[in-house]
C-alpha positions, -999 to +999 in steps of 0.1 A: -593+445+881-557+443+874-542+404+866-503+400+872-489+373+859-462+355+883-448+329+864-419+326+853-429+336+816-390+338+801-382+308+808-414+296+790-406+316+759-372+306+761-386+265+762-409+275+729-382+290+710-360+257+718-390+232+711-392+255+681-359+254+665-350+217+672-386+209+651-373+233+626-339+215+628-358+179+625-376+189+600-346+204+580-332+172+583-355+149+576-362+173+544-322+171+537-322+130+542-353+128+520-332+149+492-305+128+494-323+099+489-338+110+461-305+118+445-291+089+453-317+070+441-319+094+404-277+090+404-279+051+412-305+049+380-285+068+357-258+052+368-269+016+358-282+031+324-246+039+317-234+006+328-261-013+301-248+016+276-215+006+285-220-027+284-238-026+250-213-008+236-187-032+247-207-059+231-207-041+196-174-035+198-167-072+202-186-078+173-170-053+153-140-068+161-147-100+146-163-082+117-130-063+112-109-094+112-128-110+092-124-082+065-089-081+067-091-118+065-111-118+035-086-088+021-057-109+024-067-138+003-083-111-025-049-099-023-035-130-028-058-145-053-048-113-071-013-119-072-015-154-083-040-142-114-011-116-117+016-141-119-009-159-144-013-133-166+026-128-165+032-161-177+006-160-204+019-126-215+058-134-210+054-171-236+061-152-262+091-128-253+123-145-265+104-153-299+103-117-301+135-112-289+152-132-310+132-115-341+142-082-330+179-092-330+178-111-361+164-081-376+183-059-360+214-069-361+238-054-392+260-075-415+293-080-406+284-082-371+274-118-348+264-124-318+278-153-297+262-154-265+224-138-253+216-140-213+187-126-197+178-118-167+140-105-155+134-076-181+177-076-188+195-086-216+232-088-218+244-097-255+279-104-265+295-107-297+321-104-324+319-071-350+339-061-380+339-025-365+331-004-341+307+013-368+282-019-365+283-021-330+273+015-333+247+009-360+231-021-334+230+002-310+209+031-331+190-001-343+173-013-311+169+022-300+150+036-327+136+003-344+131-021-321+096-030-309+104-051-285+139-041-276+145-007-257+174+013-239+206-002-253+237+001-229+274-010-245+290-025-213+329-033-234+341-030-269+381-040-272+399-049-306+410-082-309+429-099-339+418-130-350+437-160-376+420-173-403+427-208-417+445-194-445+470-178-417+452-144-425+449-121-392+417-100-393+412-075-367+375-073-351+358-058-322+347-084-293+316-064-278+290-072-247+263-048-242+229-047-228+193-042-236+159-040-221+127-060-229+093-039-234+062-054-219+041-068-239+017-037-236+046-011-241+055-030-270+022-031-287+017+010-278+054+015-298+046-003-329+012+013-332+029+048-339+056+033-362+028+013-385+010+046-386+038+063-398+043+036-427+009+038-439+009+074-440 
């Protein structure tokens, strides 16, 4: 026996395949909204990690901060306790410089020579005075160059002749001089004379 079939079986298959892909299509989308939540939910956690990182980091920084300043703090008053001890030490070690200053120029200075007037200024010392010739001006000069411990790189600044009455109505001719000289620190000092006493004992 032969069985035909007289529905309408297109429009059937065409109502499957349409039942069919919108399920497909829910499904895809449910799927898709489900992977979005996900990632939002993985981004939104990684996320506030970073913000606690972030926030942490900001915290130490803060307290670095403060750490910082109070180093530089703490640097500033060891730099200036250090230059008041320097300033000390100065003073201890400058007492004693116009004792030997005026030693070396007593010792220094040749006959027939005197000086009338010693200024100084810091490490400077201008010297003026009243010489027979220009030969012991010259001879000073060699003097606190070579001899000198205390004493070092002598500069004339003037030398003019100048004539001079004596009470017997005499006239002498002499040499008014200024020059200048520079004090040794006390350290360079004592590493000068330690060569020259060596050199006498030998």
């Amino acid at each position: 026996m032969i069985l035909i079939n007289l529905l309408p079986h297109r429009e059937e298959k065409r109502r499957q395949r349409k039942r069919a892909f919108f399920a497909g299509v829910g499904a895809a989308a449910l799927a898709g909204a489900a992977i979005v939540g996900l990632w939002y939910t993985i981004v939104q956690q990684m996320t506030a990690a970073q913000q606690s990182r972030n926030d942490f980091l900001k915290a130490e920084i803060v307290r670095l901060d403060a750490q910082i300043k109070d180093i530089a703090n703490l640097r500033a008053e060891i730099d200036a306790l250090k230059a008041r001890q320097k300033a000390v030490e100065d003073l201890q070690t400058d007492r004693n410089l116009p004792v030997h200053l005026l030693s070396d120029l007593a010792a220094q200075t040749p006959e027939g020579m005197y000086l009338n007037a010693i200024r100084q200024n810091g490490q400077v010392v201008a010297v003026s005075g009243v010489a027979q010739s220009n030969e012991r001006v010259s001879e000073f000069l060699r003097n606190t160059a070579y001899n000198a411990n205390w004493l070092d790189k002598p500069e004339l600044v003037e030398i003019k002749a100048t004539t001079q009455q004596l009470p017997n109505r005499e006239q002498r001719r002499l040499y008014e001089f200024s020059l200048r000289v520079q004090l040794k620190r006390p350290a360079a000092a004592a590493a000068a004379s330690a060569p020259a006493a060596g050199a006498k004992s030998s």
